[in-house]
Each structure stands twice: as structure tokens, then as C-alpha cells.
C-alpha positions in Angstrom: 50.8 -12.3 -6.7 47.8 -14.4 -7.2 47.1 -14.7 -3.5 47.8 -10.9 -3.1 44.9 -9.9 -5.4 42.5 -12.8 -3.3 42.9 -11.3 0.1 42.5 -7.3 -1.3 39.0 -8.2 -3.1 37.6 -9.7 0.3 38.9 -6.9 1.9 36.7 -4.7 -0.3 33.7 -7.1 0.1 33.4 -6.4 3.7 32.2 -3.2 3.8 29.7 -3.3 0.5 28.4 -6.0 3.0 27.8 -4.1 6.1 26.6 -1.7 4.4 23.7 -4.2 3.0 23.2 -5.9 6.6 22.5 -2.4 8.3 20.0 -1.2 5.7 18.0 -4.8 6.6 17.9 -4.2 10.6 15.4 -2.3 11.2 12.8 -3.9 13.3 9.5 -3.0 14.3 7.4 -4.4 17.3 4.1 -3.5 18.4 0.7 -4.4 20.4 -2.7 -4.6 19.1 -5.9 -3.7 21.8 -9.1 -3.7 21.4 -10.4 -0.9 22.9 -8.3 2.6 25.0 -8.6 0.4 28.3 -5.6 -1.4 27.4 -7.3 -4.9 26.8 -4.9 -6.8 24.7 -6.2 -8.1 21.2 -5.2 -11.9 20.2 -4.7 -13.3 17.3 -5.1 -10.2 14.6 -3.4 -10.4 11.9 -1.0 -8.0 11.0 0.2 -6.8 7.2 3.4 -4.9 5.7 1.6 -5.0 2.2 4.2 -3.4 0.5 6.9 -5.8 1.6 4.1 -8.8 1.4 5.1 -9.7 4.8 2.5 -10.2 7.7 2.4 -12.1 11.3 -0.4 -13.1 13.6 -0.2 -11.1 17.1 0.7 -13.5 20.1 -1.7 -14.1 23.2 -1.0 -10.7 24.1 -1.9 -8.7 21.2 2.5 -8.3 20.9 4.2 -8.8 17.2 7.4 -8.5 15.7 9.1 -7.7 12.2 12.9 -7.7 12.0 14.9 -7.0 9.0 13.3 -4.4 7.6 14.3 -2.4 5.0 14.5 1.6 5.1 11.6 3.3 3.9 7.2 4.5 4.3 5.8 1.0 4.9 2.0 0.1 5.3 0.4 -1.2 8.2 -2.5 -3.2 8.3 -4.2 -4.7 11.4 -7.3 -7.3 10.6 -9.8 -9.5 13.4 -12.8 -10.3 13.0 -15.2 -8.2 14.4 -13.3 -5.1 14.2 -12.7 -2.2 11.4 -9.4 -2.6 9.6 -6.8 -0.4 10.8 -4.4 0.9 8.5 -1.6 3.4 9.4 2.1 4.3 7.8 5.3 3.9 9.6 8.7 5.6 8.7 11.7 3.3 9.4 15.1 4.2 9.6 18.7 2.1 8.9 18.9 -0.2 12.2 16.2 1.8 13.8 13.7 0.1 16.5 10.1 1.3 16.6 7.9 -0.1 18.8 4.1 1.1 18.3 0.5 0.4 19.8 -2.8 0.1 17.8 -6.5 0.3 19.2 -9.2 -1.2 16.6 -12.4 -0.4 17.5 -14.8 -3.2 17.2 -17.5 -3.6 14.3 -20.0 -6.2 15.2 -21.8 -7.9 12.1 -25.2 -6.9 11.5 -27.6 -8.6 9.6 -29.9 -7.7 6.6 -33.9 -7.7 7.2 -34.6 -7.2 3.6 -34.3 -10.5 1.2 -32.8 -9.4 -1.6 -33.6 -11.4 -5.4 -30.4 -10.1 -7.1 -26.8 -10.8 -6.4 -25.4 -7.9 -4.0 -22.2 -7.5 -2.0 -23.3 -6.3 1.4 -20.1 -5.2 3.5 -19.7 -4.3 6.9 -16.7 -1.9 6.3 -18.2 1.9 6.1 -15.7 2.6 4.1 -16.6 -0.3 1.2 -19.8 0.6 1.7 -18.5 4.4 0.6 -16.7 2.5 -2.5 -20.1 0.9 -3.6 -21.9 4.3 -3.1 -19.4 6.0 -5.8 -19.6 3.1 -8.0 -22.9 3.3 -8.4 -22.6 7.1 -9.3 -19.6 6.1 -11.6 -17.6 9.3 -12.2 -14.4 7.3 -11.8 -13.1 3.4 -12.7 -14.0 0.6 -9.9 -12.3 -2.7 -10.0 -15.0 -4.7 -6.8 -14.5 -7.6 -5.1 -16.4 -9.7 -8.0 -13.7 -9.4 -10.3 -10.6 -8.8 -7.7 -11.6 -12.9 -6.6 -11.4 -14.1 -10.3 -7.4 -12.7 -9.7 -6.2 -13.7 -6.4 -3.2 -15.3 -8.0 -2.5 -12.3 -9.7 -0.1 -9.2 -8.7 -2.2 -6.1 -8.0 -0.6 -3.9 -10.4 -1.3 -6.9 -13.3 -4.8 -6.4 -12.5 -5.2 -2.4 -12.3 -3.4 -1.9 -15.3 -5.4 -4.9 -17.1 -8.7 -3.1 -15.9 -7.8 0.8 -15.4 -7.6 2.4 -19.0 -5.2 5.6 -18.8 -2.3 4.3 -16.5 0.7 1.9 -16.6 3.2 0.7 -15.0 7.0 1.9 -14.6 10.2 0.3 -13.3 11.7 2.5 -9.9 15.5 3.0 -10.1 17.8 3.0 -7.7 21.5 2.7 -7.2 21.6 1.9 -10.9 19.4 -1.0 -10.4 15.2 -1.9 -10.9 14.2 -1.7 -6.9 10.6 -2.0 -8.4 7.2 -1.3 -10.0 4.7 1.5 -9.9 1.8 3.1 -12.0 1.8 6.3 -13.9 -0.9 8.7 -15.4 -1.3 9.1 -19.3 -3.0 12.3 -18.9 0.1 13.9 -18.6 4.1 13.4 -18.0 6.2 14.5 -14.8 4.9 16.2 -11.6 3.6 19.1 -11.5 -0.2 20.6 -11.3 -0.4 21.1 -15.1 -0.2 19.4 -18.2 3.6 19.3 -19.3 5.2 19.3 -22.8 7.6 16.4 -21.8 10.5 17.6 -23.5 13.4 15.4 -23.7 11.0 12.2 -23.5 7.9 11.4 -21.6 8.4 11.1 -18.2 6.1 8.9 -15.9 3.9 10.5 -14.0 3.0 8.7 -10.7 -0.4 8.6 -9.3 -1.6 9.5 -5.7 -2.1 6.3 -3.5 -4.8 6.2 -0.7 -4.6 2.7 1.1 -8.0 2.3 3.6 -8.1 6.2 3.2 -4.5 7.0 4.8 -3.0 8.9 2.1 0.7 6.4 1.2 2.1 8.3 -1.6 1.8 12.0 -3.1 4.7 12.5 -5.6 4.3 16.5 -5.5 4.6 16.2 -1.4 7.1 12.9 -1.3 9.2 13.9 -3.7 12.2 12.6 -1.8 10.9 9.4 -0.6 10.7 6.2 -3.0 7.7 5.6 -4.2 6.0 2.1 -2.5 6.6 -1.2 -4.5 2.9 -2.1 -5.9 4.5 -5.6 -7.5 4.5 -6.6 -3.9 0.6 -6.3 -3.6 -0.9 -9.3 -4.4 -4.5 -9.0 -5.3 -5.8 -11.5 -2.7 -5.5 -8.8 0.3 -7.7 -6.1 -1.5 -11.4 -6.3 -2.0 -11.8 -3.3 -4.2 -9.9 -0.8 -6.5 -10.6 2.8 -7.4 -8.9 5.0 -9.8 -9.6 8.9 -10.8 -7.4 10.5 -13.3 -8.3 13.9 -11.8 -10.2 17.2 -12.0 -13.3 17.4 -10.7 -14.1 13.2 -10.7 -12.0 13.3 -7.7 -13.7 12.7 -4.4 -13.4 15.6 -2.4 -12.5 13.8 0.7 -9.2 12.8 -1.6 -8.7 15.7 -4.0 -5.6 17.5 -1.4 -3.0 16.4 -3.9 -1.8 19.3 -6.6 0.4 16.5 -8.8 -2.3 15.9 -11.0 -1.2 12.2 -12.0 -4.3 10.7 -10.9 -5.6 9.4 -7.9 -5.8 5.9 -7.3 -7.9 4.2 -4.3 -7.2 0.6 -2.9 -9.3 -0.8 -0.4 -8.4 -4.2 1.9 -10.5 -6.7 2.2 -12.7 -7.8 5.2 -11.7 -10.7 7.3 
């Protein structure tokens, strides 16, 4: 009888199993260039941020991820000398995508003015943008000062620890924690106005922009899970940006209508 029981509960194992093993398949490929000409790009170093994964393109500008999970993942492509690229793929169970990336080249240029006090001089237009709105200060900034004090540190550790007004919330899924992301105070659930939270307060996820490519919006992704920010570590991002909405937003970054907040991360430079 004993026996009996053994061989039915490996039996049921087996398919829990597959199911796992097909959800982990996915794999993406891809080729970097640097320019439309179809001149291959060596050595750039490629980023799936929100699975902390990344891989260094071969002699040919080709890379590879296998076993990746179902879901929005980000993509980020670094070299020196060119912009960062970032861009958003959708992967399906067992699917095989196989994508090409052009990253136009941003040579270094150097300051004629000699400068007394400490300033961060980038060569990203778009940190340069992110220094521009701190200085006007109609939202919270987190720069690349303080985000090297934490390089150990998870992202989220360090936006909540600096960012008054959100916190963070565990994801759900299958009956299980699948991971961590932050919510506004200003208000609970989604939604473009303030709700009365009946039943308990609900988080209330914030907008995510990564590099300016718009990752998350919970009132336009309501059916897709929500990226895990305790797999960011705070080493990859050179400044953070947070707005909990109204008319603080950027314009450039006010086309979300859930009102949770809108929260800017910006990679580093290589």
C-alpha cells in the first residue's frame, strides 16, 4: 500500500513540473549595431534590470538570454561612446524573440569653463534634463551623489528611504509573494481620483518611466504584473525622480490618468 501511494505522488509531480520548466524557456537573442549600416557593435553590455540579469555582446554585436520568465522585461544596451538604449520586450511561455538594436553614438565633449564648485557634468541629454528639473525642484530627485553612497543597496531600499509619500508593497501571485513594488500615499487603488478605500486601503502603484520608455501604467496595464523593483540594485541607476502628481508632473510624462504618482529612474552612464 505504502508503495502504491509513492508512485501516485510522482505521478502528480510531473506535470506541476512541466508546467514550471515551460514558463522558464523563453529565450531572447539579439544584435547590437552601431549605426543603420549594419556595422555590428562589440562588446556592449546588455541589461534585463528587472530580472538583474545582463551579458556582454560577442565579437559580433550577437547576445543571448535563455530561461526567461513570462512577462514586460526591460532592456538596456550600454558602450561607451554611445547613448544608452533602453526598450521593453514582451515575452511569452517558450517563446523565441530575436531583436536588433541601433545606438547612436555620443562622443565625449569636454568643458572649456573651469568650474570652482563641485558639479556633475553628464553626457546623457537626458541626465542633463534630470539636473535641469532639479534645479527648478517641483518634484523629489535622488542624483548620482547620493545613489553612489548606496550601491550595495536595493533600489527600492533607497527610494523609499529618500522619497517621502510612497512605500513599498509585496505582488501576489498564485497565492505566493512574486515580489516588491511602490505605492502612492496620496491616495488608494487606481483610478484618476482620490478614493475612499473602503474595505481597507489598497496600494496604489506609481507610474514607472525607465530612460523615458514608459514600463509600467497600472490604469493602462492593468492585466500585466507589475515589474519587480527588489531586483534593481542601485548600482545601475545614476539618478531617481519621483512626482506624486498634478501639475508637478513633467509634461513630457504626465499621459498617465492613474494618479498614483510618477516615478522617474534614470541608468547610469558607462
Amino acid at each position: 500500500m505504502r508503495a502504491r501511494r509513492s508512485v501516485v505522488a510522482v505521478i502528480l509531480t510531473v506535470p506541476a513540473l512541466a508546467a514550471q520548466s515551460a514558463a522558464q524557456t523563453a529565450v531572447m537573442s539579439g544584435t547590437v549595431y552601431r549605426d543603420s549600416a549594419g556595422h555590428q557593435l562589440a562588446a556592449a553590455e546588455v541589461l534585463l534590470l528587472d530580472l538583474n540579469r545582463r551579458v556582454s555582446a560577442n565579437w559580433a554585436g550577437e547576445f543571448k538570454f535563455v530561461q526567461l520568465p513570462a512577462g514586460r522585461h526591460v532592456v538596456v544596451i550600454r558602450h561607451v561612446g554611445f547613448a544608452p538604449l533602453t526598450d521593453t520586450i514582451d515575452v511569452a511561455n517558450g517563446a523565441t524573440i530575436d531583436r536588433e538594436f541601433i545606438l547612436t553614438e555620443q562622443p565625449a565633449s569636454l568643458d572649456t569653463v573651469t568650474v570652482k564648485a563641485p558639479s556633475r557634468k553628464y553626457i546623457s541629454p537626458a541626465l542633463q534634463d534630470f539636473e535641469e528639473r532639479r534645479k527648478a525642484g517641483f518634484g523629489h530627485f535622488i542624483g548620482e551623489e547620493e545613489m553612489r553612497k548606496n550601491n550595495e543597496r536595493r533600489l527600492i531600499d533607497v527610494i523609499q528611504g529618500h522619497v517621502p509619500g510612497v512605500s513599498t508593497f509585496n505582488m501576489k501571485g498564485s497565492g505566493s509573494i512574486v515580489g516588491e513594488y511602490l505605492a502612492s500615499g496620496r491616495k488608494c487603488g487606481a483610478g484618476p481620483v482620490f478614493l475612499s478605500c473602503k474595505g481597507g486601503p489598497q496600494p496604489c502603484p506609481v507610474t514607472l518611466y525607465l530612460d523615458g520608455v514608459l514600463v509600467y501604467d497600472a490604469a493602462r496595464d492593468e492585466a500585466r504584473q507589475m515589474p519587480d523593483l527588489s531586483r534593481y540594485n542601485a548600482r545601475d541607476y545614476a539618478a531617481v525622480e519621483y512626482y506624486a502628481g498634478g501639475a508637478s508632473v513633467p509634461v513630457k510624462y504626465n499621459a498617465t490618468s492613474s494618479g498614483c504618482g510618477v516615478l522617474l529612474l534614470w541608468t547610469r552612464e558607462r
